[in-house]
C-alpha positions as CSV (number, residue, x, y, z in Angstrom):
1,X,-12.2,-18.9,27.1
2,X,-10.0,-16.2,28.4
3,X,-10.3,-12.9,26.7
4,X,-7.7,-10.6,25.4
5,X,-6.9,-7.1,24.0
6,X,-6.4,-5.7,21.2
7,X,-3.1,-6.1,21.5
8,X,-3.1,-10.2,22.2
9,X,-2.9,-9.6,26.3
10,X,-4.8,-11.7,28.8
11,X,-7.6,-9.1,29.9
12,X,-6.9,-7.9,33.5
13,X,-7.9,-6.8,36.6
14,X,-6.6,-3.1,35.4
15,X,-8.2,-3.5,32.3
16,X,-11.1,-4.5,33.4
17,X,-11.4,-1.6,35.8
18,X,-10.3,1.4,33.4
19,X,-13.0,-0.1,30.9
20,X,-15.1,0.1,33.5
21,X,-14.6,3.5,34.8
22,X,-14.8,4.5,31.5
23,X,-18.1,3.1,30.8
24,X,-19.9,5.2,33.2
25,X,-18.0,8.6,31.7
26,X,-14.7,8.5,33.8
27,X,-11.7,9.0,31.8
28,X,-10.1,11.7,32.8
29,X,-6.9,10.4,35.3
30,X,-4.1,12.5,36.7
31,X,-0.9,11.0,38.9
32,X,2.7,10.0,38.0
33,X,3.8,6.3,37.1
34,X,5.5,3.8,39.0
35,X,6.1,0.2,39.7
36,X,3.3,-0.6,42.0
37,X,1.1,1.2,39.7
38,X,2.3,-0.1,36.1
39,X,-0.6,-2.5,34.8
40,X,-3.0,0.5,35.7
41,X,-1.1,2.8,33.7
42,X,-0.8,0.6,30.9
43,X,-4.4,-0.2,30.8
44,X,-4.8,3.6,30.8
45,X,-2.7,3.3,27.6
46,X,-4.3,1.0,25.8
47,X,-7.6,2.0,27.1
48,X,-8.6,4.3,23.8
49,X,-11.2,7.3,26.0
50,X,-9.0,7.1,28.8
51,X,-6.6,9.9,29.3
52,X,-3.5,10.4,31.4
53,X,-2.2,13.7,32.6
54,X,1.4,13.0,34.0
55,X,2.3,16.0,36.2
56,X,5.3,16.8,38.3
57,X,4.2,16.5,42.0
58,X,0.8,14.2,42.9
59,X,0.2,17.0,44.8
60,X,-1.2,18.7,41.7
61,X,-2.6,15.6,40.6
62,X,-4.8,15.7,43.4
63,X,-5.8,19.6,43.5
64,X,-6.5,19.0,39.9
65,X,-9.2,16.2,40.3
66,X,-10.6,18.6,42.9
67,X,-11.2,21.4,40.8
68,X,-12.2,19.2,38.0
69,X,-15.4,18.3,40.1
70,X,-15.7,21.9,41.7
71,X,-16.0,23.2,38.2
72,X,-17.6,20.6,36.5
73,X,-19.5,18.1,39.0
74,X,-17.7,15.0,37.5
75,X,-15.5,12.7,38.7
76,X,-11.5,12.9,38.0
77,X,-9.1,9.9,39.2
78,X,-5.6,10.5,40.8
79,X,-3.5,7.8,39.8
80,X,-0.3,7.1,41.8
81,X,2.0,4.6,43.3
82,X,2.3,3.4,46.8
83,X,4.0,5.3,49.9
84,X,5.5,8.3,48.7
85,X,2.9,9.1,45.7
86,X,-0.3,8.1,47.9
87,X,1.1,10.3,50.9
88,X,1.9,13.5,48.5
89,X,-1.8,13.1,47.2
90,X,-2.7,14.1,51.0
91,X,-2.8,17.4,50.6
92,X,-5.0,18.1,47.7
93,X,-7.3,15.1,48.6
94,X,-8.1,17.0,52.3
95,X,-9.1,19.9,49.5
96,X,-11.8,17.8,48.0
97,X,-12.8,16.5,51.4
98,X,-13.2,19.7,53.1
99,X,-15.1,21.5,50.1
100,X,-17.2,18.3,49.3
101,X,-15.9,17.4,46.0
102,X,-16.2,13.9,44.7
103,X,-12.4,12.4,43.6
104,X,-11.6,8.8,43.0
105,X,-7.6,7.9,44.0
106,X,-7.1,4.5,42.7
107,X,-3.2,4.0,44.1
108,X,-0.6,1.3,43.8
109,X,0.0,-0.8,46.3
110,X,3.3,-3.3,46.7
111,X,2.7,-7.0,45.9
112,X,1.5,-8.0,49.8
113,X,1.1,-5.8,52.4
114,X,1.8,-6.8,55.9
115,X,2.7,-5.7,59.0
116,X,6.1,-4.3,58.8
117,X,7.7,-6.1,56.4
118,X,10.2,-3.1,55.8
119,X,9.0,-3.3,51.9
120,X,9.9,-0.1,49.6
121,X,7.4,2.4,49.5
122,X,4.9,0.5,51.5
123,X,3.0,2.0,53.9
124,X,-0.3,1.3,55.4
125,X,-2.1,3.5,53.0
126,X,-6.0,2.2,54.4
127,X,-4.7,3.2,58.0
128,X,-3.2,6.6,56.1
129,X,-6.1,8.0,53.9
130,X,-9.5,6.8,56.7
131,X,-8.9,10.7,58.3
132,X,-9.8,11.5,54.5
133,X,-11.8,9.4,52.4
134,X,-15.6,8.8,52.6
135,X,-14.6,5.1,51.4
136,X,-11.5,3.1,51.9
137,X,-10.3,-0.4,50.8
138,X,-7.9,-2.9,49.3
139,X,-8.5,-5.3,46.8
140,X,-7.1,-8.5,48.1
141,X,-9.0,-10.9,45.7
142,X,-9.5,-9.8,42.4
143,X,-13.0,-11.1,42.2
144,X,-14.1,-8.0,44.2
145,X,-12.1,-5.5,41.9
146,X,-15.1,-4.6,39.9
147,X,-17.7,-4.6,43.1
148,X,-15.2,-2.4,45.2
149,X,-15.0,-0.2,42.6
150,X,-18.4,0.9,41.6
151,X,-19.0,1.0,45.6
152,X,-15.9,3.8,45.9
153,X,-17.3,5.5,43.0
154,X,-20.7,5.6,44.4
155,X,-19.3,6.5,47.6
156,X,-17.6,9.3,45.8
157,X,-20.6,10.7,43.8
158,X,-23.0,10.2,46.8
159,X,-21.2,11.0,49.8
160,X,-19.7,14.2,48.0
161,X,-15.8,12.8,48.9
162,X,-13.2,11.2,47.9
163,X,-13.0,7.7,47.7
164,X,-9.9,5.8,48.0
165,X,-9.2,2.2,46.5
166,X,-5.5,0.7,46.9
167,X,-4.5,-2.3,44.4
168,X,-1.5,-4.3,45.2
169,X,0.9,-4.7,41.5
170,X,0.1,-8.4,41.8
171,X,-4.0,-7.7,41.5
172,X,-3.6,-5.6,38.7
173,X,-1.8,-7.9,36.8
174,X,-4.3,-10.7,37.7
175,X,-6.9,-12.2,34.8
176,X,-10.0,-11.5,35.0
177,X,-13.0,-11.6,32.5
178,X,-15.5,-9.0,33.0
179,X,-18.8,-10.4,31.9
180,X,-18.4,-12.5,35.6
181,X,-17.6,-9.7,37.4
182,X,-20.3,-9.0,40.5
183,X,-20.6,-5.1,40.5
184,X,-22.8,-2.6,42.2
185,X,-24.7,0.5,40.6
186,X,-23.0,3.9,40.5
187,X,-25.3,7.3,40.7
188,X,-24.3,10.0,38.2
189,X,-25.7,12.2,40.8
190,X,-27.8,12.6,43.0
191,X,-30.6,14.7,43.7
192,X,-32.8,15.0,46.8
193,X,-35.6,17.0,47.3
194,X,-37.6,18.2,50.4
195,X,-40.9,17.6,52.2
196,X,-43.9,19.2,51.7
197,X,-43.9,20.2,55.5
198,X,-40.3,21.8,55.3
199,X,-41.4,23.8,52.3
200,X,-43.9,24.9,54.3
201,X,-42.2,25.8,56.9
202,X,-40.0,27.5,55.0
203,X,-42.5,29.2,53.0
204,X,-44.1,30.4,56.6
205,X,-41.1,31.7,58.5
206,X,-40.2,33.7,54.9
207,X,-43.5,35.7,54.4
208,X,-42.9,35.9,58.5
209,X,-39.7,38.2,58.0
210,X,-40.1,41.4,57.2
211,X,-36.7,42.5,56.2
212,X,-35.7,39.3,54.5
213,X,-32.0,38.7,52.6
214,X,-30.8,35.4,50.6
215,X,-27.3,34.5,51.1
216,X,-26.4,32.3,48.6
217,X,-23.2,29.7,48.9
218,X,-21.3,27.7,46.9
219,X,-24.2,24.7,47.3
220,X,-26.4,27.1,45.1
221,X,-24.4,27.7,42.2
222,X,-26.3,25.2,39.9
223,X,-29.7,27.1,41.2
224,X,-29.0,30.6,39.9
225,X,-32.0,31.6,38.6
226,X,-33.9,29.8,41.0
227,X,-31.8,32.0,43.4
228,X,-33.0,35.0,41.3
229,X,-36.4,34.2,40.6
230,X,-37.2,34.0,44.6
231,X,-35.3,37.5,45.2
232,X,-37.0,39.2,42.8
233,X,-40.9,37.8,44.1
234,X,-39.3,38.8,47.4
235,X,-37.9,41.8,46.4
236,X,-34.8,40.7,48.6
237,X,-31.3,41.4,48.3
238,X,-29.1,38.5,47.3
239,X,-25.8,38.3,49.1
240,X,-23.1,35.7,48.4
241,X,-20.2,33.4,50.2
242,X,-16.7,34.2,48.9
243,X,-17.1,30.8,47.1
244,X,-20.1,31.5,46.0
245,X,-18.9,35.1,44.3
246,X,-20.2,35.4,40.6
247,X,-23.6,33.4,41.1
248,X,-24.9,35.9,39.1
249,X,-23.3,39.3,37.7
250,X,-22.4,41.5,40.0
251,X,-24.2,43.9,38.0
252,X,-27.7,41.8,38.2
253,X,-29.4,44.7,40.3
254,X,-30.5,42.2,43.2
255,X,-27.0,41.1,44.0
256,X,-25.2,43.3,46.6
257,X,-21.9,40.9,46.7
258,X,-20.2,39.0,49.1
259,X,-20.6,38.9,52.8
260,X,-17.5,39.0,55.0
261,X,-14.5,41.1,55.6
262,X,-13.4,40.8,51.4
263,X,-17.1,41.6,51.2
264,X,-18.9,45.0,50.3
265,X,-19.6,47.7,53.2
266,X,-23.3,47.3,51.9
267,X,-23.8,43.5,52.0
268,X,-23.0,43.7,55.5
269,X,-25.2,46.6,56.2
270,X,-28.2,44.2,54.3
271,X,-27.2,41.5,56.7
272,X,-26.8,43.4,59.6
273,X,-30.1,45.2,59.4
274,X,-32.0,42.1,58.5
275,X,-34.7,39.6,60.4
276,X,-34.3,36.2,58.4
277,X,-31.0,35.0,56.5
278,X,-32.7,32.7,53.0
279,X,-29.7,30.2,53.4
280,X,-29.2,28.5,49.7
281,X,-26.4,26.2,50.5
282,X,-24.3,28.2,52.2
283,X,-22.4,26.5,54.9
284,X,-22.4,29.3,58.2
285,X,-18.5,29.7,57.7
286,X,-16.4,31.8,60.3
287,X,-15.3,33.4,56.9
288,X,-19.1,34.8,56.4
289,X,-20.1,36.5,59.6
290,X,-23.4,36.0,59.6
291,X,-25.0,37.2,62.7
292,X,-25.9,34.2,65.3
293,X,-29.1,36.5,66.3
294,X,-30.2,36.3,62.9
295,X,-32.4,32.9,62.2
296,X,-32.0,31.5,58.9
297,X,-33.9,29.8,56.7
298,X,-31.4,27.2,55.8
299,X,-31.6,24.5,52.4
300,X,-28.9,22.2,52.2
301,X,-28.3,18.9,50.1
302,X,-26.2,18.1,53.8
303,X,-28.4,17.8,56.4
304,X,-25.7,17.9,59.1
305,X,-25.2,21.2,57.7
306,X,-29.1,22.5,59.2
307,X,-29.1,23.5,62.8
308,X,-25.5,25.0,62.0
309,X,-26.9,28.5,62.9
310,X,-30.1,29.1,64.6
311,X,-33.0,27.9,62.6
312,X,-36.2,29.1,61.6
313,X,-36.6,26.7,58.8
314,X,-34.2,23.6,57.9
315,X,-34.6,22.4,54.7
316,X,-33.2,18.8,53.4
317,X,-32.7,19.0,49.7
318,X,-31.1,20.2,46.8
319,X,-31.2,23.8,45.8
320,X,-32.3,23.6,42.5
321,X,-35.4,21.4,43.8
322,X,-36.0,23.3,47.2
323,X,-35.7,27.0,46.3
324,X,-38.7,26.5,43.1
325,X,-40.8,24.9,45.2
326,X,-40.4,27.8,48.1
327,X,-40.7,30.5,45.7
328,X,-44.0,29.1,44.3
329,X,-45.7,29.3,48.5
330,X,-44.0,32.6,49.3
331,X,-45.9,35.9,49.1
332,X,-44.5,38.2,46.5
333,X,-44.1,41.5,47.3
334,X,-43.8,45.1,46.4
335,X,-40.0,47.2,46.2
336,X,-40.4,49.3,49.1
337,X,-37.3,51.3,48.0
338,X,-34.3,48.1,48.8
339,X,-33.9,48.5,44.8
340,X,-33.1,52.0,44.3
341,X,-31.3,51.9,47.9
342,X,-28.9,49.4,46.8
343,X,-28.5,50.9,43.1
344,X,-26.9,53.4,44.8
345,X,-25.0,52.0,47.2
346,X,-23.1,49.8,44.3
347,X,-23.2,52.8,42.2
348,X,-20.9,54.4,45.4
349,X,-18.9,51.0,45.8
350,X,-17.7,50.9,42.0
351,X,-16.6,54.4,42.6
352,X,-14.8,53.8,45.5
353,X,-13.0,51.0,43.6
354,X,-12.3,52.6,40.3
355,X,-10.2,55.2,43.0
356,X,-8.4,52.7,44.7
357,X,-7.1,51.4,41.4
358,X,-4.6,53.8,40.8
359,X,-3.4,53.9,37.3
360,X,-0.3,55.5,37.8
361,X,1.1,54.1,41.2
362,X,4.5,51.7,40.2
363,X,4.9,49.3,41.4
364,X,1.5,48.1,40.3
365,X,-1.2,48.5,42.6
366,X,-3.3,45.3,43.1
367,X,-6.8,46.8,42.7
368,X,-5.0,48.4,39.5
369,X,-4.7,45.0,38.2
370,X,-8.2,43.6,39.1
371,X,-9.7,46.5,37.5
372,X,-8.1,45.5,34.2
373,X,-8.6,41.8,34.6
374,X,-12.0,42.6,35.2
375,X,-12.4,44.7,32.2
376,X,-10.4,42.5,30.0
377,X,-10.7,38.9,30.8
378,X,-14.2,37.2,28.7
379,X,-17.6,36.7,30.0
380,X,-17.3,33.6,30.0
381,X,-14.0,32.7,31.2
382,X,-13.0,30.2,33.5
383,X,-11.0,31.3,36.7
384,X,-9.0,29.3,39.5
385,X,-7.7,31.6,42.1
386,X,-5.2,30.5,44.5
387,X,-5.0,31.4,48.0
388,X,-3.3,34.0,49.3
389,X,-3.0,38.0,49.0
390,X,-4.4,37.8,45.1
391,X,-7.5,35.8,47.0
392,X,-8.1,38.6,48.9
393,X,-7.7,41.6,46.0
394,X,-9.9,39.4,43.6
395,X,-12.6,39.1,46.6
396,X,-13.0,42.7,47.2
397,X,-12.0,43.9,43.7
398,X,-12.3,41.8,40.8
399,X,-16.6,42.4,39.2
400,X,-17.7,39.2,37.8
401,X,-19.9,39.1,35.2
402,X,-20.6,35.5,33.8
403,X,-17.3,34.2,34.5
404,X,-16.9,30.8,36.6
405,X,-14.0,30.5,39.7
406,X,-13.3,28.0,42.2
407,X,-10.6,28.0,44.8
408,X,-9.2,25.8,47.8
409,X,-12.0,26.8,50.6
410,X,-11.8,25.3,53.5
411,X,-8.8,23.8,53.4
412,X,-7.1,27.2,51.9
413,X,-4.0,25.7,50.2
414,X,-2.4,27.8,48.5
415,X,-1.0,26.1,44.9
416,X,-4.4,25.6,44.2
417,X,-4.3,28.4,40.9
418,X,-2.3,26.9,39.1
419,X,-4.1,23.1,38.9
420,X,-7.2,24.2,39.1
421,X,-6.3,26.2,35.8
422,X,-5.1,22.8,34.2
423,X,-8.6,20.8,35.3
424,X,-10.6,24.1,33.7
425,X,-8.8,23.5,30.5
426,X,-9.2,20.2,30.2
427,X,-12.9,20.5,30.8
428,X,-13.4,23.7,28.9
429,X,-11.1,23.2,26.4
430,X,-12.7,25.9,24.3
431,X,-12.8,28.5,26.6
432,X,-10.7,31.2,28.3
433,X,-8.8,29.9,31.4
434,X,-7.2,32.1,33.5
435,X,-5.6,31.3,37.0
436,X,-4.9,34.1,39.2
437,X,-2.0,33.7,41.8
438,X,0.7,35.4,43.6
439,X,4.4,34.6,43.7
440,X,4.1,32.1,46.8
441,X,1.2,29.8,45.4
442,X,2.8,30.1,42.0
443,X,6.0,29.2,43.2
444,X,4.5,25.7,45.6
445,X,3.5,24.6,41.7
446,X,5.5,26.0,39.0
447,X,7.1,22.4,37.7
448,X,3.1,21.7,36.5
449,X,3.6,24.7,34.2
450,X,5.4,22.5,31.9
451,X,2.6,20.2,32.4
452,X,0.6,22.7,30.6
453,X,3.1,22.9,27.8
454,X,3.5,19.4,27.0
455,X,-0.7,18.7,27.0
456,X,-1.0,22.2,24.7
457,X,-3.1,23.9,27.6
458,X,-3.3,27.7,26.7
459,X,-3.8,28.3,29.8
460,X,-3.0,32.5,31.1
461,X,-1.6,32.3,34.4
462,X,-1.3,35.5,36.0
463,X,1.1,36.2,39.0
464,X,0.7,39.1,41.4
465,X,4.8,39.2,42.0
466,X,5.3,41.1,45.3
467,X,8.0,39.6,46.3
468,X,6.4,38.6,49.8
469,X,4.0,36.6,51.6
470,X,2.0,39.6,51.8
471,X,-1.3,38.2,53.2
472,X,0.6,36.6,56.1
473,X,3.2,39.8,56.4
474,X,-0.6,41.5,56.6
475,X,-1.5,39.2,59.6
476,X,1.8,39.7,61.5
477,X,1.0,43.1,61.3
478,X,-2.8,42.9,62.8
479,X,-1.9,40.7,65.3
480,X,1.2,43.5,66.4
481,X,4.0,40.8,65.0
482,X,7.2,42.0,63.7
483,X,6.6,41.1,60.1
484,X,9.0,38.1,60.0
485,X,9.8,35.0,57.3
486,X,7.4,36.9,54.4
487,X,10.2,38.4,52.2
488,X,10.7,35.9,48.9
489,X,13.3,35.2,46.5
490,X,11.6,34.7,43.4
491,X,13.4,33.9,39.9
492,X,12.5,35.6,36.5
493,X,8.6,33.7,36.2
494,X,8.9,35.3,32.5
495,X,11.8,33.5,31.9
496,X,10.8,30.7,33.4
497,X,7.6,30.1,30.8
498,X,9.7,30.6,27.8
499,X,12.4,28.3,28.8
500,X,9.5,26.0,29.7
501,X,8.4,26.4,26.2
502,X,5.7,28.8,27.0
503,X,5.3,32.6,27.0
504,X,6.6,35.3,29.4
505,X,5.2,38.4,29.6
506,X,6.7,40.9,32.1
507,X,4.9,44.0,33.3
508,X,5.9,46.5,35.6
509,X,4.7,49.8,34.4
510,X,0.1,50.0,35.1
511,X,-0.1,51.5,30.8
512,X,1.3,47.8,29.9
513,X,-1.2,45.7,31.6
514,X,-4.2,45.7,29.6
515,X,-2.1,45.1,26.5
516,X,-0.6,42.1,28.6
517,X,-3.8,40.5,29.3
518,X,-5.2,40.9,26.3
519,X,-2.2,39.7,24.3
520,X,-2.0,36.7,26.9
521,X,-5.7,35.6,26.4
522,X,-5.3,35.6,22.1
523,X,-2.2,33.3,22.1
524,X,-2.5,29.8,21.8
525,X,-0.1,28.7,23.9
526,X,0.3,28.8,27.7
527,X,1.2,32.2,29.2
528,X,3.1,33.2,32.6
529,X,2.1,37.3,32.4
530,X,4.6,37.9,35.7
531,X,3.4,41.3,37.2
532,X,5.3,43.3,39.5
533,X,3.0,44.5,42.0
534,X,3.0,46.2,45.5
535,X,3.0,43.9,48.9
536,X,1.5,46.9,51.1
537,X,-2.8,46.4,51.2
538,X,-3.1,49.9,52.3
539,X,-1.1,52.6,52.8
């Protein structure tokens, strides 16, 4: 006997597969509708945990799932048609690919695909997405729906990707009774921990060094006080990635910030005068700097990733399995003055900052508006920072205390704020979410503000508005370029969020700001605080 819905439907393959992502905690789906894709949206519909966030571009869809893992560690799904809404996914799915975040893009696909048929809005979309995904398919029968599907998603979880599965709009409309479906099992996660004899090894080359520093990455954020426990037995420094920025407080008196050029002049002086480099998965990007003469001590969950800079300890596992067990062989050891030494050196560095935030200086300067973002913005607020000239004020300015962030690494899209502020909301819901973004990455994405509206995300989105492309006017001007193709015409962003049905908060004068912010975050409804700031770093 054939089953059926609730509402007297033949169950299909659609059904069949939104029950089942739901089953193992997937029910969060973001994409636009359309004719190839209609049975999956509908079973989205009817599907009573599943949840649909139509946005405006799939572009967003995509950078939203993206930050949805990168925040949380779960599993979003884009959901789009075929051709033109599988090809704008592109962008945000290279995010997720290039910073190792599991996504699932389930896509529509027209009724039968071959060669040059000149159907609408077919493409060849497993040809199109193999430079991306980690696994790729069609469902051509619909007895291998179910079994494709747990295989992407494990693909996903596993491989740390995304995972692409198309379904031509004749498939999805197909019967099909679950209990007969063959399926594989999916991992919630994944954890993998080391041998003995790199622990060892690790533990040897550490109690080896005699100037040791941990630089922890973006891999480590989940170990934190692992990451803390072995700096203070080792009485070593702790310096971050960008990505990795907020770890713990910047106030935590081991942590001496990020390493780079957004970094702090004494994180690279740790570094610099160092003899082993504590890797906690930190991937050796050209963005870090971290000497080639200096050996590490590397633990990554990637093994790929060991051997990426010269080695004197590779350790295959997951960070918070391999740093415990480490900690527990090292030698502690006695302060022999890095403490106080670095005490003062931040004491110095928060100086230097509070200066450079000039409190009187119109238009607003940007370390002005960290300062009070820092000072304002919860401890426990969530943060997605787009790329661009805000990226590289928050970097050197903005103090973290327990707050969380993500941003577009690798990849470095900007037009990730703005997303990334919708996935935080959806997953925090109770929490203060702020994205921080200039008038460029703002601009790539401002049709998903109404998104934000329509789902009642109160969501504070923060624009540094200067009128340029000031971090690319900035690298005209190091590389002795004319500064060329920078200057922006920007509309009223205030005006914008009311007449999306939001809030608009203007601010051009540095004794508004706080007030702003603070005005922004108590409001229940999503806020555009549009601040007019200065496009010059330094003068």
């Amino acid at each position: 006997m054939t089953k059926t819905t609730s509402e007297g439907a033949t169950t299909t393959v659609a059904d069949v597969l939104v029950a089942e992502l739901a089953a193992w905690g997937i029910t969060l789906y973001f994409g636009i509708p359309g004719s190839s894709s209609l049975p999956l949206v509908d079973a989205v519909r009817r599907n009573p945990d599943a949840q649909y966030i139509v946005v405006r571009h799939e572009q967003t869809a995509a950078l939203a799932a993206s930050a949805y893992n990168k925040f949380t560690g779960k599993v979003a799904v884009c959901l789009t048609i075929a051709g033109p809404g599988a090809t704008n996914l592109a962008t945000g799915l290279y995010d997720a690919k290039e910073d190792r975040a599991s996504v699932l893009s389930l896509n529509g696909q027209v009724q039968a695909q071959y060669a040059g048929p000149g159907g609408v809005q077919e493409i060849d979309q497993d040809a199109f997405f193999r430079p991306i995904a980690v696994f790729n398919n069609t469902v051509a029968d619909p007895s291998t729906a179910v079994k494709l599907l747990t295989r992407a998603l494990r693909y996903a979880i596993v491989g740390r990707g995304v995972a692409q599965l198309s379904l031509p709009n004749d498939i999805q409309r197909e019967p099909l009774e679950a209990a007969y479906c063959e399926r594989e099992t999916c991992l919630s996660a994944v954890t993998t921990a080391p041998t003995d004899e790199a622990v060892r090894a690790a533990a040897e080359a550490i109690d080896g060094a005699a100037r040791p520093v941990i630089l922890a990455g973006f891999g480590a954020m989940r170990a934190a006080e692992a990451v803390l426990d072995l700096a203070e037995t080792l009485r070593a420094p702790i310096v971050t990635t960008f990505r990795a920025k907020g770890i713990l407080p910047d106030e935590n008196e081991w942590v001496a910030g990020v390493h780079g050029p957004l970094g702090t002049p004494h994180a690279q002086r740790i570094v610099e005068e160092s003899d082993l480099v504590i890797a906690c998965g930190a991937s050796f990007s050209d963005f870090t700097g971290i000497p080639r003469e200096i050996r590490a001590v590397h633990i990554d969950i990637d093994p790929l990733q060991l051997g990426k800079h010269p080695l004197a300890a590779g350790v295959y596992g997951d960070c918070t399995v391999a740093v415990p067990l480490i900690r527990e062989r090292v030698r502690p050891r006695e302060d022999t003055g890095t403490g106080a030494w670095l005490r003062e050196q931040k004491r110095e560095w928060s100086e230097r900052l509070d200066r450079e935030a000039d409190p009187e200086a119109v238009p607003i300067r940007p370390p002005y508006i960290m300062k009070v973002l820092s000072e304002t913005l919860p401890e426990d607020a969530v943060i997605s920072l787009d790329v661009g000239e805000n990226q590289w004020w928050f970097g050197r300015s903005f103090r973290m205390k327990r707050q969380r962030f993500a941003m577009s690494g690798y990849l470095g899209t900007m037009g990730f704020g703005l997303p990334g502020a919708i996935a935080a909301k959806l997953a925090y819901p109770d929490a203060t979410v702020v994205c921080i973004t200039g008038d460029g990455g703002f601009s790539m994405v401002m049709g998903d503000f109404v998104t934000a509206v329509r789902y009642d995300l109160p969501i504070v989105v923060a624009v540094l508005n200067n009128h340029h492309l000031a971090m690319i006017s900035e690298e005209q001007r190091e590389a002795n370029y004319p500064v060329y193709g920078t200057d922006l015409t920007n509309p009223d962003f205030a005006a914008y969020a009311e007449a999306c049905g939001g809030v608009g908060i203007w601010v051009t004068r540095p004794g508004d700001l706080r007030d702003a912010v603070l005005r922004a975050v108590s409001m229940e409804k999503p806020v555009v605080i549009d601040i007019e700031t200065d496009p010059v770093r330094f003068e």
